[in-house]
C-alpha positions as CSV (number, residue, x, y, z in Angstrom):
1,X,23.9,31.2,-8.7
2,X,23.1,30.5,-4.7
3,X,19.2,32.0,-6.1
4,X,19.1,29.3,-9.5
5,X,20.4,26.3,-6.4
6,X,17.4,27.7,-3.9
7,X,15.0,27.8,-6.7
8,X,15.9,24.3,-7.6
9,X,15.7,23.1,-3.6
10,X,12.4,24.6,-3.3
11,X,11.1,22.8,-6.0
12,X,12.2,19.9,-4.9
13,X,11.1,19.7,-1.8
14,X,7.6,21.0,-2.7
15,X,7.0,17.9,-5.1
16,X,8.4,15.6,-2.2
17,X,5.9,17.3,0.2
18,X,3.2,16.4,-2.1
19,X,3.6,12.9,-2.3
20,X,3.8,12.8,0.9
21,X,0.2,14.0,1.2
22,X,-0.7,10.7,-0.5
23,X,-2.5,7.7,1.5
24,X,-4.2,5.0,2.1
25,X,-5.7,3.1,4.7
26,X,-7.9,-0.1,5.5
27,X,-10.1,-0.4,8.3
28,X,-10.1,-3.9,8.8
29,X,-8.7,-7.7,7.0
30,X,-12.3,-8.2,5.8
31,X,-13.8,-11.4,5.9
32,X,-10.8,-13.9,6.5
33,X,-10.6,-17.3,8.0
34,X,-8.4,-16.5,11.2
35,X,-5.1,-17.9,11.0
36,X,-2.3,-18.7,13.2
37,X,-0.6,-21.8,11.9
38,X,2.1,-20.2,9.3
39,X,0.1,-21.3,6.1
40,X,-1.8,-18.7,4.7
41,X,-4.3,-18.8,2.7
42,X,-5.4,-17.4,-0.5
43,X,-7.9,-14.4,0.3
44,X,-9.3,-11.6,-1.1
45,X,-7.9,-7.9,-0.3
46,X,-9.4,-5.8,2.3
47,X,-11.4,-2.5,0.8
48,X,-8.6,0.3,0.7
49,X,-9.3,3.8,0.6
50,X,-6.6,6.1,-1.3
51,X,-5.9,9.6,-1.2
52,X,-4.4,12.3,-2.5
53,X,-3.3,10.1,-5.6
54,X,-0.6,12.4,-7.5
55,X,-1.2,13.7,-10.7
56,X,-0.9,11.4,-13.4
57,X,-1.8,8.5,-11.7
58,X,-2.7,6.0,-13.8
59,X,-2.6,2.3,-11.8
60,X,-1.8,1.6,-8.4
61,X,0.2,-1.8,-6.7
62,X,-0.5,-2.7,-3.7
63,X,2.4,-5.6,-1.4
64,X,1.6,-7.0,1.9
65,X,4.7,-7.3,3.8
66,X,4.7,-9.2,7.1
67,X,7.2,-6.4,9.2
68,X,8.3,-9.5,11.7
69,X,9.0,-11.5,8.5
70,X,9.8,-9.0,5.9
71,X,11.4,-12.2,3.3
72,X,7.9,-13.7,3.1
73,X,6.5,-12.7,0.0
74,X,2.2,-12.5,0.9
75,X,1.9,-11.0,-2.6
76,X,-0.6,-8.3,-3.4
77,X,-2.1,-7.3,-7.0
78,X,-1.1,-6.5,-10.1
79,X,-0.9,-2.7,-11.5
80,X,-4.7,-1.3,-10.8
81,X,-6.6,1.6,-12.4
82,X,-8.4,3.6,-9.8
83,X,-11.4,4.8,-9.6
84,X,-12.2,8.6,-9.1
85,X,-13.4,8.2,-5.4
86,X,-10.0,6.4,-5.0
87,X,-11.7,3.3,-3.3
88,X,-10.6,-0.2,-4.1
89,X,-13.2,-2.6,-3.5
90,X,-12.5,-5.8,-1.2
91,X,-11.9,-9.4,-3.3
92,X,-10.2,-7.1,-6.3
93,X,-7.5,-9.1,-6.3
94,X,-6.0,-12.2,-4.2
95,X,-2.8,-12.2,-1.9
96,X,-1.7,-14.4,1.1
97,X,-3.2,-13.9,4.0
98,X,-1.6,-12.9,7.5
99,X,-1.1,-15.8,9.1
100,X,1.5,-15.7,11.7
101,X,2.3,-18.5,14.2
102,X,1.7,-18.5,18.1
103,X,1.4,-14.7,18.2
104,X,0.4,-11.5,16.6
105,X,2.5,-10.0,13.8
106,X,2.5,-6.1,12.7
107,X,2.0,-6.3,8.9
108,X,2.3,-3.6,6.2
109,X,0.2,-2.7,3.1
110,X,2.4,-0.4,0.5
111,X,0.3,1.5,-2.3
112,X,2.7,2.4,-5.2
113,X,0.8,5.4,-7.2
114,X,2.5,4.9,-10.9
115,X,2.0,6.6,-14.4
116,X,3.2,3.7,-17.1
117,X,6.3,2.3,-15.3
118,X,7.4,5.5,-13.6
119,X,6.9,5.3,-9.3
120,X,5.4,8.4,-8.1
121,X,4.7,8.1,-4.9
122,X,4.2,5.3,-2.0
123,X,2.0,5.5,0.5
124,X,1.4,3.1,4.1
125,X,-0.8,1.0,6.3
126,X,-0.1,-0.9,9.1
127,X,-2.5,-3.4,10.8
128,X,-1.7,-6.2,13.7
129,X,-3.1,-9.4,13.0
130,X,-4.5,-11.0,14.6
131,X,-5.9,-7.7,16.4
């Protein structure tokens, strides 16, 4: 029995450890009016680089989420196929852009990897803005 429970834990943490392996990052906001006033605007995404998608993949989500104001809802796209090199191109979809006022504000990209309406894994970016 304690071998069939270790077997099980084993497997279970192995497929956590591989999701974790999946990412994604963004290297800068892209081309975006600078804001400060509270009232974003509409903008295109920034160019995001994914890795380590799990298998069965099939579309990706990405949500901006303002980590000093997490109940402001920037938006972010709509379920995405990726491509094989696991790039998403900037202006692929529209969101809100960071906009936060009389300061700087850490904000938060999450990339939910999904096959059909199953979550497989969620990966992270964080960025200050303005930097």
């Amino acid at each position: 029995m304690k071998a069939v429970v270790l077997a099980a834990l084993i497997a279970v943490c192995g497929s956590v450890a591989s999701a974790g392996d999946f990412s994604v990052s963004f290297s800068s906001w892209g081309k975006i009016p600078l804001c400060t006033t509270g009232n974003p605007n509409k903008v295109g995404n920034p160019e995001f680089k994914l890795k380590n998608l799990p298998a069965g993949t099939t579309t990706v989500q990405f949500r901006l989420t303002d980590l000093d104001v997490p109940g402001y809802n920037h938006g972010g796209s709509k379920r995405l196929k990726i491509t094989a090199d696991g790039r998403v191109p900037a202006g692929t979809f529209t969101y809100k852009s960071p906009c936060p006022p009389g300061g700087s504000h850490t904000y938060e990209w999450t990339a939910t990897a999904r096959n059909g309406g199953k979550v497989l894994a969620q990966a992270k970016a964080r960025r200050r803005y303005p930097e």
